[in-house]
Backbone as XML, in Angstrom:
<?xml version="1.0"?>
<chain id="A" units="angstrom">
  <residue number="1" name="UNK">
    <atom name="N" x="13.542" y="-69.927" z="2.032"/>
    <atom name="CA" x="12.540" y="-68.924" z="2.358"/>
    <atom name="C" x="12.489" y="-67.891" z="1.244"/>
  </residue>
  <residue number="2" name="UNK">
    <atom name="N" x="10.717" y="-67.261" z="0.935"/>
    <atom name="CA" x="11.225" y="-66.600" z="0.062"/>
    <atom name="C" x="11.197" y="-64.919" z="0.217"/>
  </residue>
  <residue number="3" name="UNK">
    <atom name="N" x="11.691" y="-64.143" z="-0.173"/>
    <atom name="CA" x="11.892" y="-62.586" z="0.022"/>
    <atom name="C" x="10.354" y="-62.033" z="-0.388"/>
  </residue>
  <residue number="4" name="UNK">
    <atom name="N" x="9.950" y="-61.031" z="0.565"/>
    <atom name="CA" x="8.377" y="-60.496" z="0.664"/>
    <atom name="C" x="8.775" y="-59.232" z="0.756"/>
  </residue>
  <residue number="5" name="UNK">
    <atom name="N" x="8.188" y="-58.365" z="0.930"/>
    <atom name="CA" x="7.976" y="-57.356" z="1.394"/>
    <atom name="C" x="6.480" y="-56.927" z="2.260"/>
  </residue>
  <residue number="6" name="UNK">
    <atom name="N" x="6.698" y="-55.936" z="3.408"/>
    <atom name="CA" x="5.933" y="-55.852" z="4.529"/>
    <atom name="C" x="6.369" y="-54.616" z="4.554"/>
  </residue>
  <residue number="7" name="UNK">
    <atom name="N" x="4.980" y="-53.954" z="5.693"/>
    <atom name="CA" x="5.221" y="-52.458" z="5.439"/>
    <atom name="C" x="4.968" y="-52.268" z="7.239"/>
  </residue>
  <residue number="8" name="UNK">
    <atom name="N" x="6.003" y="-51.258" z="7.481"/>
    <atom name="CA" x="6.404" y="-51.074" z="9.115"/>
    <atom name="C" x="5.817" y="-49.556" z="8.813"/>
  </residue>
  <residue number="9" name="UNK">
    <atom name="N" x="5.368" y="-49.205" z="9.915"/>
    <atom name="CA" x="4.593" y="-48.014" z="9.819"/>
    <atom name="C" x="4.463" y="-47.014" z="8.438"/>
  </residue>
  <residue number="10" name="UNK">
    <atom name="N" x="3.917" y="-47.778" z="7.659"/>
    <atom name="CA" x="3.824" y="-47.654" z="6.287"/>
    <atom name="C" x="4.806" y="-47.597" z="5.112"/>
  </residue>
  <residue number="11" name="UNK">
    <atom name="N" x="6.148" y="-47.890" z="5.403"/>
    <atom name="CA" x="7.232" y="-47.886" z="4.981"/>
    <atom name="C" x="7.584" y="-49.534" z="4.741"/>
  </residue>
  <residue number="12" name="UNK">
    <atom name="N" x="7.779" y="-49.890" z="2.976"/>
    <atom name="CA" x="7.991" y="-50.748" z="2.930"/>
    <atom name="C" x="9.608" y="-51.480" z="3.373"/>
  </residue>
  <residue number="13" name="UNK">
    <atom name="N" x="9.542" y="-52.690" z="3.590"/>
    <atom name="CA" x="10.580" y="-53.329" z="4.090"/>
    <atom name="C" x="10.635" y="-54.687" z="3.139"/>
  </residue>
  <residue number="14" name="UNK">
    <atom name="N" x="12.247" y="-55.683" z="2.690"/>
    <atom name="CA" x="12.456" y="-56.431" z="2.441"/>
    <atom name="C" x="12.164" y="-57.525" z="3.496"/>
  </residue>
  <residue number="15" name="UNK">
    <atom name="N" x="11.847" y="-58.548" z="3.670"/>
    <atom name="CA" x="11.782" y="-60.010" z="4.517"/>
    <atom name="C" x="11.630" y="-61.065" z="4.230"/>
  </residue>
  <residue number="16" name="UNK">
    <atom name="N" x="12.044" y="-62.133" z="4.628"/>
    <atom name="CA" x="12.416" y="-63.388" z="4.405"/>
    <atom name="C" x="10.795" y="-64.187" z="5.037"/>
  </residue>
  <residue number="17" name="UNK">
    <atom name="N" x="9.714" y="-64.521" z="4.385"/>
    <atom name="CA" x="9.044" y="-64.934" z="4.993"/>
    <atom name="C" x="8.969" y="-65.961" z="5.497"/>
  </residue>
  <residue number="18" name="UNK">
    <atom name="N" x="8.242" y="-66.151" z="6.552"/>
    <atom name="CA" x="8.295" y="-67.245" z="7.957"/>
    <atom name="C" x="8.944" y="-67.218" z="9.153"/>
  </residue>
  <residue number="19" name="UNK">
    <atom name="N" x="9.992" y="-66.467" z="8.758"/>
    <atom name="CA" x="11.106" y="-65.650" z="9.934"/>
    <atom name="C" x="10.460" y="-64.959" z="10.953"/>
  </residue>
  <residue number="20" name="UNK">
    <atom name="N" x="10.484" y="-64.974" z="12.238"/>
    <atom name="CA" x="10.262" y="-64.404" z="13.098"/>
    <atom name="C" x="10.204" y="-62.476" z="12.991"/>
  </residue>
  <residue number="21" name="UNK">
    <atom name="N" x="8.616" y="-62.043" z="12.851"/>
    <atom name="CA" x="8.874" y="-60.650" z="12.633"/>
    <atom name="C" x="9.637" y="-59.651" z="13.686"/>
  </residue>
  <residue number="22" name="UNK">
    <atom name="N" x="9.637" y="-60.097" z="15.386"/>
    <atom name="CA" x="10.721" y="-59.681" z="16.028"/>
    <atom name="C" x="11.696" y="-59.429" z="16.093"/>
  </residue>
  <residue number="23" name="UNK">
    <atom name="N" x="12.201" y="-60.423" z="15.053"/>
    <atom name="CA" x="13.767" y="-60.587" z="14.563"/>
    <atom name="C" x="13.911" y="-59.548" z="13.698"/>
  </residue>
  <residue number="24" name="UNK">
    <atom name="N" x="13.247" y="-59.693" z="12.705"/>
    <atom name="CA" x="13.107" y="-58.570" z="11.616"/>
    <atom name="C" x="13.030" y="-56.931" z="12.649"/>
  </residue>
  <residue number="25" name="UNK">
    <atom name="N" x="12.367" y="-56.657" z="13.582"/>
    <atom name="CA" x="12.152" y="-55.405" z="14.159"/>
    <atom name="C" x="13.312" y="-55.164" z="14.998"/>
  </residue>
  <residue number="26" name="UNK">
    <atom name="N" x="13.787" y="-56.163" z="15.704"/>
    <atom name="CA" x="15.173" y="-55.782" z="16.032"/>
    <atom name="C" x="16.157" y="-55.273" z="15.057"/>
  </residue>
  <residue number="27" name="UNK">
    <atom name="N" x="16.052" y="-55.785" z="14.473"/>
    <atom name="CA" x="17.000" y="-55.645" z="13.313"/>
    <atom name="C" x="16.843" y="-53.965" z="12.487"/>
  </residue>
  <residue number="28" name="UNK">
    <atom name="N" x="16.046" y="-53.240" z="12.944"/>
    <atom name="CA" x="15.718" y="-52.506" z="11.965"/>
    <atom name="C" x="15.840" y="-51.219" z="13.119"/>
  </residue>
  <residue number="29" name="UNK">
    <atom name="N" x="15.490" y="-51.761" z="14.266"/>
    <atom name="CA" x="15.665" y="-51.033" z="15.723"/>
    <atom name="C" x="15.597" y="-51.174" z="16.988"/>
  </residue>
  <residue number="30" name="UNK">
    <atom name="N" x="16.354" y="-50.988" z="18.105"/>
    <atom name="CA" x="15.531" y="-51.866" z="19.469"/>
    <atom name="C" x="14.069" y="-51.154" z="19.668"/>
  </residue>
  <residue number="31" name="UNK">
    <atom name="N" x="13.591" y="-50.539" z="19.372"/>
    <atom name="CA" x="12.615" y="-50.155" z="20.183"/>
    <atom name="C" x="11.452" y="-50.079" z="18.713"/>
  </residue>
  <residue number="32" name="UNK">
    <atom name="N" x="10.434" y="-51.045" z="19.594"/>
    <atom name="CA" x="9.108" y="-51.201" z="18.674"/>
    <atom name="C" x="7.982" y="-50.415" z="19.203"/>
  </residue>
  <residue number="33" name="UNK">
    <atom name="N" x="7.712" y="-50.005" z="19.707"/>
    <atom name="CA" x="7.097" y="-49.292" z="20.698"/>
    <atom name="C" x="7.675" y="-48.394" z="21.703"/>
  </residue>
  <residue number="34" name="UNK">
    <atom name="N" x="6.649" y="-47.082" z="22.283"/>
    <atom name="CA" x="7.002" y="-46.509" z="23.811"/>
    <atom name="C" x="5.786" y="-46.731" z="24.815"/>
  </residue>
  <residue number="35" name="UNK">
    <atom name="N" x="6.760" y="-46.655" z="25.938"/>
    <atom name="CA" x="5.245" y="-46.655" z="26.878"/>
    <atom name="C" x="4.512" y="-45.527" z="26.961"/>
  </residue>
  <residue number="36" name="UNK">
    <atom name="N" x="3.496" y="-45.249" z="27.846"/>
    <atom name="CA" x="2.570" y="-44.223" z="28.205"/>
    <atom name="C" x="3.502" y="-43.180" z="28.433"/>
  </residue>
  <residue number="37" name="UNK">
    <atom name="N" x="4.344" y="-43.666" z="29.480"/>
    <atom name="CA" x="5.489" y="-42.669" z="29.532"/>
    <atom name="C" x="6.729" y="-42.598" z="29.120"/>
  </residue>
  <residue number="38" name="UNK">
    <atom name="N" x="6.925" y="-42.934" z="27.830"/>
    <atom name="CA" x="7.639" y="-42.403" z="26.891"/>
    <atom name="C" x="8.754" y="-43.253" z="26.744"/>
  </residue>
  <residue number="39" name="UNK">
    <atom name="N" x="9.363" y="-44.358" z="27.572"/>
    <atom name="CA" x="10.238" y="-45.560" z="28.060"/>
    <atom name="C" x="9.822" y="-46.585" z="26.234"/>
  </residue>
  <residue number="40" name="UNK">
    <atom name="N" x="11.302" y="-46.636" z="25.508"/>
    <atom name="CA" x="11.433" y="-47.758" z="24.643"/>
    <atom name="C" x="11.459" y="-48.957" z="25.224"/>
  </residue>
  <residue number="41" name="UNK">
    <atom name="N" x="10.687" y="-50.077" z="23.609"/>
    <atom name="CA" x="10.459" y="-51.010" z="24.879"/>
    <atom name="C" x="10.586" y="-52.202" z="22.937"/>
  </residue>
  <residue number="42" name="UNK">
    <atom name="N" x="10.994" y="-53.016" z="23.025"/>
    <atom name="CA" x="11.383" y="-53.666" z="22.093"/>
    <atom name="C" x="11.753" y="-54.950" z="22.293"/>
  </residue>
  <residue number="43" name="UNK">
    <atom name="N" x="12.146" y="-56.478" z="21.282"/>
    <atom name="CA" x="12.316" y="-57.291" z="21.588"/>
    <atom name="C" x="13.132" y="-57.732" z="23.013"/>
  </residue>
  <residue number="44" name="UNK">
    <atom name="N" x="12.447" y="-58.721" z="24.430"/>
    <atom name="CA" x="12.811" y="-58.670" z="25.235"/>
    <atom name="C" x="13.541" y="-60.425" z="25.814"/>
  </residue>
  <residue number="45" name="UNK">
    <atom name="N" x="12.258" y="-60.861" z="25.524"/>
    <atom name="CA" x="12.661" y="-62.724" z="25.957"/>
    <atom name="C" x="12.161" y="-63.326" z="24.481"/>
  </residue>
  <residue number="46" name="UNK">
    <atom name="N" x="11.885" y="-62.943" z="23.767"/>
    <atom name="CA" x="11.676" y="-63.586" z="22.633"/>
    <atom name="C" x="11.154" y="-64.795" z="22.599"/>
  </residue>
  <residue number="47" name="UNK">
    <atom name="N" x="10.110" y="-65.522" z="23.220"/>
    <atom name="CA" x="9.623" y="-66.535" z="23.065"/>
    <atom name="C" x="8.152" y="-66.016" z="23.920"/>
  </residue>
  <residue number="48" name="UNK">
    <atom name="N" x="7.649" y="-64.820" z="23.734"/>
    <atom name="CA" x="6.316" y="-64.436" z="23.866"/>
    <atom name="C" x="5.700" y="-64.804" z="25.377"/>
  </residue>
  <residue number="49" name="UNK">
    <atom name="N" x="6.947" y="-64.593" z="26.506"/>
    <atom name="CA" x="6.006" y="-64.231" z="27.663"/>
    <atom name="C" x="5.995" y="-62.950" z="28.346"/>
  </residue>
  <residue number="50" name="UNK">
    <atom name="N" x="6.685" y="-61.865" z="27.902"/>
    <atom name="CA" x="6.500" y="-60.810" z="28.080"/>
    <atom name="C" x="5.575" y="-59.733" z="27.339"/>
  </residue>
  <residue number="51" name="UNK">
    <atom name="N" x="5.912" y="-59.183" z="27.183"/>
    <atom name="CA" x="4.992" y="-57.981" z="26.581"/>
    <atom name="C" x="5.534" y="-57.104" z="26.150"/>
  </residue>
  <residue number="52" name="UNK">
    <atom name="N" x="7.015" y="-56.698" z="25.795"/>
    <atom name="CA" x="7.855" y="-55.874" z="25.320"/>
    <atom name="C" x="7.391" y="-55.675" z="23.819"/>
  </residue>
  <residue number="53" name="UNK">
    <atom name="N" x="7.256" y="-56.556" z="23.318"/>
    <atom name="CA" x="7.531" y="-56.522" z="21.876"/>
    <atom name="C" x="6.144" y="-56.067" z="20.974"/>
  </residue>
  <residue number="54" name="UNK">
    <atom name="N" x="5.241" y="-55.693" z="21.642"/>
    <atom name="CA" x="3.826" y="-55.490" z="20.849"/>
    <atom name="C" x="3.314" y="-54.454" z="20.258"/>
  </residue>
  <residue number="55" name="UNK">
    <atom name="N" x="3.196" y="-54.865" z="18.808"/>
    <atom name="CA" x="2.575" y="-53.945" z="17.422"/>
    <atom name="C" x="1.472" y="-54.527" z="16.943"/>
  </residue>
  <residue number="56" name="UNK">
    <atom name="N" x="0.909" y="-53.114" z="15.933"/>
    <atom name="CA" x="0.254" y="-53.718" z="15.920"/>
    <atom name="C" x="0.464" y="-54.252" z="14.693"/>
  </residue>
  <residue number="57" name="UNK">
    <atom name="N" x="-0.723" y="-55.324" z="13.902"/>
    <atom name="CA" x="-0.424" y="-56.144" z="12.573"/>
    <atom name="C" x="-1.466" y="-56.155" z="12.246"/>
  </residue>
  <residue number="58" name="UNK">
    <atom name="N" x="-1.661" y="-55.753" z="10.592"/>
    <atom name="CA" x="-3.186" y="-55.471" z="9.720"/>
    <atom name="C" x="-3.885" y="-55.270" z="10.683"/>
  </residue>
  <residue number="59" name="UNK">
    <atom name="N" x="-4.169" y="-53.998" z="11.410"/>
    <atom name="CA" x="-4.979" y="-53.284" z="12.456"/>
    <atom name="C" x="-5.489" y="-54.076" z="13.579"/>
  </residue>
  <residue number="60" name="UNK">
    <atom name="N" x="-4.576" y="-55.396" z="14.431"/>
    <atom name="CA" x="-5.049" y="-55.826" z="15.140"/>
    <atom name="C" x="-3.624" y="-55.549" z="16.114"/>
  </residue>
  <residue number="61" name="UNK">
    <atom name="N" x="-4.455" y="-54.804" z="17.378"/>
    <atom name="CA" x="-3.200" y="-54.447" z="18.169"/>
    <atom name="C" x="-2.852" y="-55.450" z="19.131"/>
  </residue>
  <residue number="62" name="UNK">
    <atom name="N" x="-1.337" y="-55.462" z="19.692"/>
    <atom name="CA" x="-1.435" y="-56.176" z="21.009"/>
    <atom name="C" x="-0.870" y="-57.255" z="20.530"/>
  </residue>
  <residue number="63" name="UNK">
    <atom name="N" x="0.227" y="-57.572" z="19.250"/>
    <atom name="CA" x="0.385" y="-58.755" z="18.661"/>
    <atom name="C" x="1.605" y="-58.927" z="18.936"/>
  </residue>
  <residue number="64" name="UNK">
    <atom name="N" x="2.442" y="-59.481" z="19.430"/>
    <atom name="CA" x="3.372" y="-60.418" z="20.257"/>
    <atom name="C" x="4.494" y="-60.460" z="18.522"/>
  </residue>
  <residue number="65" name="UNK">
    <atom name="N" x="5.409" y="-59.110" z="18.001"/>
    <atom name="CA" x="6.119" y="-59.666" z="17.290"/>
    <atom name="C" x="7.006" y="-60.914" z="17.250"/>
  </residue>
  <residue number="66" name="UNK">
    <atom name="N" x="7.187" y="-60.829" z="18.761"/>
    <atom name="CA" x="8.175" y="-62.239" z="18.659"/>
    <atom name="C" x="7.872" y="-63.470" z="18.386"/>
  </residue>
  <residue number="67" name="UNK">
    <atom name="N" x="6.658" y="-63.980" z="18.248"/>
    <atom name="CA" x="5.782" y="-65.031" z="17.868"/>
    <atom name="C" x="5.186" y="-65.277" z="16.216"/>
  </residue>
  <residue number="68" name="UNK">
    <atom name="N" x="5.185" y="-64.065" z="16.016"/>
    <atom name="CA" x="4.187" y="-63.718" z="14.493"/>
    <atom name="C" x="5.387" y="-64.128" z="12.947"/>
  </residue>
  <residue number="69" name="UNK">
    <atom name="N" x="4.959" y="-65.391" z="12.465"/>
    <atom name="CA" x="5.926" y="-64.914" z="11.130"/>
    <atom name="C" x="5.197" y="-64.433" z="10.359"/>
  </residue>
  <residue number="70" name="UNK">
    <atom name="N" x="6.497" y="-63.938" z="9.420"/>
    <atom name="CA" x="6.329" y="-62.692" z="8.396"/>
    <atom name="C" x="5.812" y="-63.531" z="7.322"/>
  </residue>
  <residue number="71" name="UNK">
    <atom name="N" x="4.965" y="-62.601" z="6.710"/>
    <atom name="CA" x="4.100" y="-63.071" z="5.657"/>
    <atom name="C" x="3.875" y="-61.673" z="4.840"/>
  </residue>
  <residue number="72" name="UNK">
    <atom name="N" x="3.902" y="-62.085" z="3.410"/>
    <atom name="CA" x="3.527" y="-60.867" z="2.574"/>
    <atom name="C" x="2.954" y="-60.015" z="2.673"/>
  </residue>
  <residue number="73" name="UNK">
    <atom name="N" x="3.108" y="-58.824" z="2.610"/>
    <atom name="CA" x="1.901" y="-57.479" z="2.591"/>
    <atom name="C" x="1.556" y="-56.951" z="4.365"/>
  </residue>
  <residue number="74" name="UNK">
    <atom name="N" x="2.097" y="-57.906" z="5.076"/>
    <atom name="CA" x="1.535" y="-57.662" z="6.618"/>
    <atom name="C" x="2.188" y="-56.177" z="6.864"/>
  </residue>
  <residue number="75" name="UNK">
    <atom name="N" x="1.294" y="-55.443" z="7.529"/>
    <atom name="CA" x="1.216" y="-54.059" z="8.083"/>
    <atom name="C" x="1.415" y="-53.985" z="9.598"/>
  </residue>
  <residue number="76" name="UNK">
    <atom name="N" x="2.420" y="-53.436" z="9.740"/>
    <atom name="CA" x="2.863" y="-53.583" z="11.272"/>
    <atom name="C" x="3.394" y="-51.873" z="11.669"/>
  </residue>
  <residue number="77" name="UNK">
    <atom name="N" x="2.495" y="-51.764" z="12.655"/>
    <atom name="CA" x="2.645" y="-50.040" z="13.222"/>
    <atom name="C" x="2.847" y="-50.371" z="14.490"/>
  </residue>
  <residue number="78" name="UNK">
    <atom name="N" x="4.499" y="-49.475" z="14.583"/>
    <atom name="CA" x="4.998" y="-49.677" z="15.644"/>
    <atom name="C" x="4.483" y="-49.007" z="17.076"/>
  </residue>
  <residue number="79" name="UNK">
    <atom name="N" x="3.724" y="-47.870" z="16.945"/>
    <atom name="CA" x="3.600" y="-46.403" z="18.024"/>
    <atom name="C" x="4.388" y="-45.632" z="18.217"/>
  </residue>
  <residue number="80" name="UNK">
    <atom name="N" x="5.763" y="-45.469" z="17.635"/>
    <atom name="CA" x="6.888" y="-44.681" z="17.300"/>
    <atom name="C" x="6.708" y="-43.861" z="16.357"/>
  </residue>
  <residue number="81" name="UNK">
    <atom name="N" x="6.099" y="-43.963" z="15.035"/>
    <atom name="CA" x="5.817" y="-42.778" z="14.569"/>
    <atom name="C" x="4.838" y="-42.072" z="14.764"/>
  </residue>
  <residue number="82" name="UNK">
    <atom name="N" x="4.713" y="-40.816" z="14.695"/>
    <atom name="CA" x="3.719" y="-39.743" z="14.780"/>
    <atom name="C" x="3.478" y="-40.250" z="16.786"/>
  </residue>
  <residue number="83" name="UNK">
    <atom name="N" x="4.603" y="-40.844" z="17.252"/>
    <atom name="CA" x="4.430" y="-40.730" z="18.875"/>
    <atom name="C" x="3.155" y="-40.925" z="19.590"/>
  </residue>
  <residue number="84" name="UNK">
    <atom name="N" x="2.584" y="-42.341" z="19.140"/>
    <atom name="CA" x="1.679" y="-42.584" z="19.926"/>
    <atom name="C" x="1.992" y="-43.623" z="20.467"/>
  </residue>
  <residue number="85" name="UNK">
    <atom name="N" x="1.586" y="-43.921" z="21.682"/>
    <atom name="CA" x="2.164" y="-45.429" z="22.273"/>
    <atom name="C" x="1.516" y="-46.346" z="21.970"/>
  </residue>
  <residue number="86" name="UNK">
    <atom name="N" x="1.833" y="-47.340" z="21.990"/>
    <atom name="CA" x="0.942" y="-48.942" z="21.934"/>
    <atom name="C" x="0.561" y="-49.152" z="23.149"/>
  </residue>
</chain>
């Protein structure tokens, strides 16, 4: 696999592309998101039947990190910074 870089709420990051970007977000923190009411909420069953894990990616929200591999340049905003929820 080869080493990319990807940018998490605008902050670039090293990654191994094709790798599971969930994996990568665990890894960096449990919590990828908050709820409405303020509850962290981050990789959960990891095989994309929950809903824990969703950022957004190149401005499309609602995207299932645990499913998505990493690919160069991809933009992934968690709702953790500047405290807005997903």
């Amino acid at each position: 696999m080869s080493e990319v870089t990807i940018f998490v709420d605008g902050e670039p990051v090293p990654a191994e592309a094709g790798r599971p970007l969930g994996a990568l977000m665990h890894r960096l923190g449990p919590a990828m998101r908050r709820t409405e009411e303020g509850a962290p909420r981050g990789l959960f069953c990891g095989m994309g039947v929950c809903f824990d894990c969703l950022v957004t990616i190149d401005g499309v929200a609602d995207r299932r990190a645990c499913m998505t591999p990493i690919r160069d340049g991809m933009r992934v905003e968690t709702g953790l910074a500047g405290g807005t929820p997903s």
